[in-house]
N, C-alpha and C positions, 0 to 999 in steps of 0.2 A: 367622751371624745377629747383627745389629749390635742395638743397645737400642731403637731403636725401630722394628724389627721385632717384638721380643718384645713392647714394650708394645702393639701394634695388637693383636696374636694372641692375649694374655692378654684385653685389652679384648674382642675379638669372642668369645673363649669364656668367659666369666665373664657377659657383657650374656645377659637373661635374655629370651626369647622362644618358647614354642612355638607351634605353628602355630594361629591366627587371634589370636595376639598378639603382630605382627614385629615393633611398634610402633618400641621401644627398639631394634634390630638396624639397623632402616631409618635410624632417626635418625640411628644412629652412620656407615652409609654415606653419607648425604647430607652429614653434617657433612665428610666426606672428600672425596668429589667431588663437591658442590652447586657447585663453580666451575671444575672440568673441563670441564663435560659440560651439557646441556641436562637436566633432569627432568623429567617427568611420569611415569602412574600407569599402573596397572589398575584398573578396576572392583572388582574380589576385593583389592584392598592393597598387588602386586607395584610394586615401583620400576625407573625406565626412567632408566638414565643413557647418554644419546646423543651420540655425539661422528660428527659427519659427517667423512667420507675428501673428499680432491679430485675422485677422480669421483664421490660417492655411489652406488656400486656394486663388489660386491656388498656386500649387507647382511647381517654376522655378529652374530650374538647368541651375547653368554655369558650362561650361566644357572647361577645358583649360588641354592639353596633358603636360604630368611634359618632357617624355622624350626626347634628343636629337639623331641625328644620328651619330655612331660611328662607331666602329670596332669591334671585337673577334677575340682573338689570337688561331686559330684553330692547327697548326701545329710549332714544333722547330725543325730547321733543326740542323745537328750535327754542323756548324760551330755557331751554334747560332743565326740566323739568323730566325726573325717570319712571317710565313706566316698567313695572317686575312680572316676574313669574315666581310661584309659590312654589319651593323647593320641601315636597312634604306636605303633610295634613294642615291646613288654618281653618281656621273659623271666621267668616271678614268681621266677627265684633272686637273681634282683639286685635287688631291690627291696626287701626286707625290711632293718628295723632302720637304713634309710640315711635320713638328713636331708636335708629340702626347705624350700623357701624358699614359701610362700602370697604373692601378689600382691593383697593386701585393699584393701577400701575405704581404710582407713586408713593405709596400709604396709606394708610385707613383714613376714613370722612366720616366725619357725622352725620347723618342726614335724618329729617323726620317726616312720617308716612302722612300724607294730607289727605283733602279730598275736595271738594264745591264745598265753604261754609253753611252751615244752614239757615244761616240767615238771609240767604240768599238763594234759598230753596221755596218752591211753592206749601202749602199747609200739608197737602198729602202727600209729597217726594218726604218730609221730614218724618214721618213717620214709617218710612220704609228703612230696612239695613242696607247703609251703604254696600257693594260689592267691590270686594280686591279690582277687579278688574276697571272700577271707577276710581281707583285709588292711583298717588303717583310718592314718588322721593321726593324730598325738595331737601337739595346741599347747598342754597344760596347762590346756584349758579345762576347768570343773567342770561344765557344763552347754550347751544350746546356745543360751541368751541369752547368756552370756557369750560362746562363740563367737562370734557375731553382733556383740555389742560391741566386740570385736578386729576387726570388720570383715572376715570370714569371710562366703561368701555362699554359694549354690547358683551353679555355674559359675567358682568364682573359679580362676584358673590355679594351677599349681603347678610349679616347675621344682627341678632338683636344688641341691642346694647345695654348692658344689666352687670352691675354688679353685686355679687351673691352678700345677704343677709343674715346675720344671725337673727331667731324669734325666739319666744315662748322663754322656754327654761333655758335655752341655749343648745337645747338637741333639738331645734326644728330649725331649718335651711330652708331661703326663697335664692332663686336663682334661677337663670337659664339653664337650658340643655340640661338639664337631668335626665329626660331620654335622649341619651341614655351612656352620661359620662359617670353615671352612678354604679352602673352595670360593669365601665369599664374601673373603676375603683374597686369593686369587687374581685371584678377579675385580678387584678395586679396584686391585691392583698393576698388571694388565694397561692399566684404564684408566689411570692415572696414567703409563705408560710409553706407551704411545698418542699422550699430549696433549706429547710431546716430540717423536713418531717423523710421517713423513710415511708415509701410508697412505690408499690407490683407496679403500676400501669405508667403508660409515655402520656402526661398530660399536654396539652396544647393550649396554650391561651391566646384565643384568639380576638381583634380590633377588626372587626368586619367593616366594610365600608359600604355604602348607598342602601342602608338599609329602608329610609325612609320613601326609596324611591322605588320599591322592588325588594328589598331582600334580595341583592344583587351579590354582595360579596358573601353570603353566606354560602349561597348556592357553590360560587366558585372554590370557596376555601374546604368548602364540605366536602368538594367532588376530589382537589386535592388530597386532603387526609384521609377519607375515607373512616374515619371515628369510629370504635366500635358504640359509643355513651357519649352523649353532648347534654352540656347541662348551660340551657340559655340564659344568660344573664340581663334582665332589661326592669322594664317597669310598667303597671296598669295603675292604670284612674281609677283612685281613690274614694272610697266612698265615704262617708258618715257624715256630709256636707250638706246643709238644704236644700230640700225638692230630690237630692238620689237616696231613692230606697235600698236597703240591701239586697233584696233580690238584683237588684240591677248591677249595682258596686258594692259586693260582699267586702273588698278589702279596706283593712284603716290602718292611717298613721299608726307607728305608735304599736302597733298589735303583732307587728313580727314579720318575717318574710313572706310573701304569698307564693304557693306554689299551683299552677294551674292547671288545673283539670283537662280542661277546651277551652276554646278561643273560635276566631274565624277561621284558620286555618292548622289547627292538631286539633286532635286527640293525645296527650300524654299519654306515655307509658305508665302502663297502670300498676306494674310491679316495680318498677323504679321509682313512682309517686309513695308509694307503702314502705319504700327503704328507708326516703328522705324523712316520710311522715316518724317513722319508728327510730331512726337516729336523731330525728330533734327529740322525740320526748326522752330518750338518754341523756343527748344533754343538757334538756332542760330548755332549748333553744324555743322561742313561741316563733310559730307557724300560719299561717292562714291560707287556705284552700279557698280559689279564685277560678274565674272563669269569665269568660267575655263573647257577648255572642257577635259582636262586630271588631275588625281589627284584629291583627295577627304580629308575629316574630318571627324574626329569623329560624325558628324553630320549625316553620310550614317549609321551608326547603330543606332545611338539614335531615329533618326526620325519613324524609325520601330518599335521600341519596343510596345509591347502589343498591343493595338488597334490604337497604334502610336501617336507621341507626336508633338504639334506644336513647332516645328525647324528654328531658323536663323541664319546663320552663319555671325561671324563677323571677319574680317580678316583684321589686321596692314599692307600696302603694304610692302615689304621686298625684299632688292637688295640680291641676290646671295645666295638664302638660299640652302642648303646642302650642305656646305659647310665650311671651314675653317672661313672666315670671312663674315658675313650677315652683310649688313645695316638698319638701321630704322631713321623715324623721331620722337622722340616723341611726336612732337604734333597730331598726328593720334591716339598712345596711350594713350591720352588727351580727347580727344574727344571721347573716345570708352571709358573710362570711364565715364562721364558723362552723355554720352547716354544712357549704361546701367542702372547706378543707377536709373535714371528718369525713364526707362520702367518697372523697377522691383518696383518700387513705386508705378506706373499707374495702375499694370496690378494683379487688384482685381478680384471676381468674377464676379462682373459683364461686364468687361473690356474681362475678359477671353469667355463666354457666347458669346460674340460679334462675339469673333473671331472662334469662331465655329458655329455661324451661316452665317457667310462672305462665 
């Protein structure tokens, strides 16, 4: 990983977004390939970075979700004090006593997530998990016109506050939002390697938005393009950790890209899984074949769309994701870029043809 690799990766998980606010996520991909690639929208906020092949056919979409999981400041109580809504998957053990960043009229606030002491809990309330829903902000305001003065609102976002680590050898990253700004690093890599390589088919890179909350924008962005090949770019939990077996969490750090079988919501293309499988072992690229029986991707609406589009999911294994701190290795996100570029070079009309008669 050379330095400005790391500084893109640091920049996409640190840029603050959850889903209906990809604002600043989107920005920072435009700023990257606004001069690769053609741009335009979705209706719902998804970005479309198009770069046409020589024959404009077949048409690949990657889809990498821009948003991360946060909060919403739904209620201020009179001593100032914010109660949220979970924007996305939490867990309430990892939410408690960790510092978030408020997105206010005025600027960002610090704030951190509290709860009743337990020292001032009875013997058996202490033994039970607290719940989000007993949980509040506290930004040091005394009241909630002061809150409001800080520019605190009903609805204001809130996202974690974390800044990403280097570990290990120096190829292992803790950070926020790796689901799924890892997926959109992939993605931008693949374009940028693209606008060098000569390539049949009109690829799409697309920044889906509300994935967390629906797989909202993929739906829309799918229904737009119409893709004939989408190849989803995201992440699954990690296995090789204590207490997860491999049956449960087949993929590890470290061990390559995982490409998924099934999930909650696909069935992968099973001939498009055999191409990716047979062009990493050309290039020597290591792979690992994943699957999750709960939990889905953008990939359960995409694959739908219209008379339906051949779909495979690529997922960077990921310690701890929903969370305050996710791990990654980069060289998995190494490998899933070059995988890709290679399939989306391969995969002409007649490449395509193939796999719909498979």
């Amino acid at each position: 990983m050379n330095k400005l690799q790391l500084s893109r990766l640091v920049e996409l998980s640190e840029v603050c977004g959850i889903s209906g606010f990809e604002g600043p996520v989107k920005a920072l991909l435009q700023k990257r390939l606004g001069k690769l690639a053609q741009v335009s929208y979705d209706k719902l906020g998804s970005i479309i970075f198009t770069q046409a092949g020589s024959k404009g056919e077949p048409s690949i979409m990657l889809a990498s979700h821009m948003d991360e999981v946060g909060f919403l400041v739904k209620y201020i109580t009179k001593e100032g004090f914010l109660r949220f809504y979970p924007i996305g998957g939490w867990f309430d053990q990892v939410c408690l006593s960790q510092r978030v960043i408020l997105h206010g009229k005025k600027g960002d606030l610090t704030g951190v997530i509290g709860s009743k002491p337990p020292h001032l809990m009875p013997a058996a309330e202490r033994t039970k998990v607290v719940e989000k829903k007993d949980m509040y902000i506290d930004i040091g305001a005394a009241s909630d016109k002061e809150a409001r003065e800080l520019g605190v609102y009903e609805g204001c976002p809130v996202t974690p506050d974390v800044k990403v680590a280097v570990l290990g050898q120096g190829n292992i990253l803790a950070g926020k939002a790796w689901d799924n700004r890892i997926g959109c690093a992939i993605m931008a890599d693949v374009m940028e390697n693209l606008a060098k390589k000569a390539h049949a088919g009109t690829v799409y890179g697309v920044g889906t938005v509300q994935e967390e909350v629906g797989l909202r924008g993929a739906q829309t962005s799918a229904n737009l393009l119409q893709p004939d090949v989408a190849f989803v770019l995201d992440t699954c939990a990690a296995g090789g950790t204590p207490g997860v077996t491999d049956d449960i969490a087949p993929a590890k750090m470290g061990k390559g890209i995982g490409i998924t079988i099934f999930d909650g919501g696909i069935l992968c293309n099973t001939a498009l899984k055999e191409l990716a499988v047979s062009t990493a072992r050309q290039l020597k690229v290591p792979v690992q074949i994943v699957y999750g029986e709960g939990g889905t991707t953008d990939g359960a609406r995409i694959h739908m769309t219209g008379a339906g589009v051949l779909t495979l999911v690529f997922s960077v294994p990921t310690r701890y994701i929903h969370s305050h701190q996710s791990v990654i290795d980069v060289r998995d996100y190494e490998a899933a870029v070059k995988l890709i570029t290679a399939l989306c070079v391969k995969l002409d009309k007649k490449a395509y043809a193939k796999l719909l008669e498979a």
